[in-house]
C-alpha positions as CSV (number, residue, x, y, z in Angstrom):
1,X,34.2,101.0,-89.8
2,X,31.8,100.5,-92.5
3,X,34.4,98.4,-94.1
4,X,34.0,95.6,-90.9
5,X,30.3,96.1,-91.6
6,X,30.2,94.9,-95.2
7,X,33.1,92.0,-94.3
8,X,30.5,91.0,-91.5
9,X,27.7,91.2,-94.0
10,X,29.4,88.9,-96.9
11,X,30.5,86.7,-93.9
12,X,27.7,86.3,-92.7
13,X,26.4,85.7,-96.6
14,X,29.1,83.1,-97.1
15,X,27.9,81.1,-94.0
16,X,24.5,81.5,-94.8
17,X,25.1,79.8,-98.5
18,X,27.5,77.0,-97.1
19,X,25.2,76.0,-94.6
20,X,22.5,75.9,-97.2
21,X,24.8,74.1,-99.5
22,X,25.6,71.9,-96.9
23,X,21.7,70.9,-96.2
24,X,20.8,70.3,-99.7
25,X,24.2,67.8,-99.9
26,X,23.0,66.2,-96.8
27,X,19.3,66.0,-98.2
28,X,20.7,64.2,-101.6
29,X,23.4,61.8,-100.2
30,X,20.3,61.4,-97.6
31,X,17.8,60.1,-100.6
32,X,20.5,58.3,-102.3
33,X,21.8,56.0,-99.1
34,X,18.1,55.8,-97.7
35,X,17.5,52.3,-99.2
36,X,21.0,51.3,-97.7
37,X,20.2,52.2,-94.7
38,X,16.8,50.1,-95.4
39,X,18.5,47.2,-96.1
40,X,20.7,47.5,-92.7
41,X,17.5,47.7,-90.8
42,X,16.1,44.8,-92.2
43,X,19.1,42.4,-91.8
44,X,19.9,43.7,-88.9
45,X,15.9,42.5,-87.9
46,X,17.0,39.1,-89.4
47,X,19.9,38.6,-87.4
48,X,18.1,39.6,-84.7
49,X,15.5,36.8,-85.2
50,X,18.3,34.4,-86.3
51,X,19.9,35.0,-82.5
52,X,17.1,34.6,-80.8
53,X,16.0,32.0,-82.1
54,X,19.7,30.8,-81.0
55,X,20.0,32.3,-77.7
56,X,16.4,31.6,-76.3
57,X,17.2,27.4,-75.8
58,X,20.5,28.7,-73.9
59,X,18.4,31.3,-72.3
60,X,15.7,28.7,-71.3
61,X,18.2,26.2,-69.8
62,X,20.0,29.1,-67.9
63,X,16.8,30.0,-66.4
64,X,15.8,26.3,-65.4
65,X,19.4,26.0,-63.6
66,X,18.8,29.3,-61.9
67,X,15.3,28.5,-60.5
68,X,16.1,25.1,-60.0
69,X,18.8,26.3,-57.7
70,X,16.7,28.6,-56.0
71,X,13.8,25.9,-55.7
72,X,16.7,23.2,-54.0
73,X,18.3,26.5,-51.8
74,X,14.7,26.7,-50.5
75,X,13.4,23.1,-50.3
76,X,16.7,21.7,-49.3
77,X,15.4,22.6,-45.4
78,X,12.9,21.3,-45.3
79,X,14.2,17.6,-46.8
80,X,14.4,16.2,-43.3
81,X,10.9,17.1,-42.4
82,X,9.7,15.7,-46.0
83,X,11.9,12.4,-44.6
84,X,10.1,12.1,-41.4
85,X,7.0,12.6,-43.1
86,X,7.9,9.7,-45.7
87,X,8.6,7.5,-43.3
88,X,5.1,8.0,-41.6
89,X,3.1,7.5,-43.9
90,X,5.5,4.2,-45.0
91,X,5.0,2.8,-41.4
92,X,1.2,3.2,-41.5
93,X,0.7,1.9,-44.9
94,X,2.5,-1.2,-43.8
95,X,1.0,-1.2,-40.7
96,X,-2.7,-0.8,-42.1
97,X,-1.8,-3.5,-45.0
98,X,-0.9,-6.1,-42.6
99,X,-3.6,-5.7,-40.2
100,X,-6.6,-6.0,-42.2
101,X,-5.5,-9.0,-44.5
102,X,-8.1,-11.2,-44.3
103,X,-7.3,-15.5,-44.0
104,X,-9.1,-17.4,-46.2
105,X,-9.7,-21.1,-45.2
């Protein structure tokens, strides 16, 4: 029994100094790729300017079509009514223009 206990306890010792062996590896190869990883970031921020500077004209347009669709869904009722009143105000321009012209002798 005493023999599991001190197996248990060097076990338990071995684990202990891998996992500390494995934090200070991971703390160096940390320190030494940091400025890679550095470098990603920051060309991964200048392709990410680069495409939106790309994408926002496409973006723009596709936004125009979609609210310009939207705009003729929801004027495109009321077109005969915008006719009518066209045609109105047409009639009694002409109307008012011919009436009042005034003959000079």
């Amino acid at each position: 029994m005493l023999e599991l206990l001190v197996l248990a306890s060097v076990v338990l010792a071995g684990l202990l100094v891998l996992g500390f062996v494995g934090v200070v590896l991971g703390f160096v190869f940390w320190v030494i790729f940091l400025p890679f990883k550095i470098l990603g970031w920051v060309l991964h921020g200048v392709a990410g300017v680069v495409m939106g500077a790309v994408l926002l004209p496409v973006l723009v347009v596709a936004g125009v079509l979609a609210l310009g669709a939207g705009i003729l869904a929801l004027a495109l009722p009321l077109a005969p009514v915008a006719a009518l009143v066209f045609l109105l105000w047409w009639l009694m321009r002409r109307g008012r223009r011919s009436s009042t012209r005034a003959t000079t002798p």
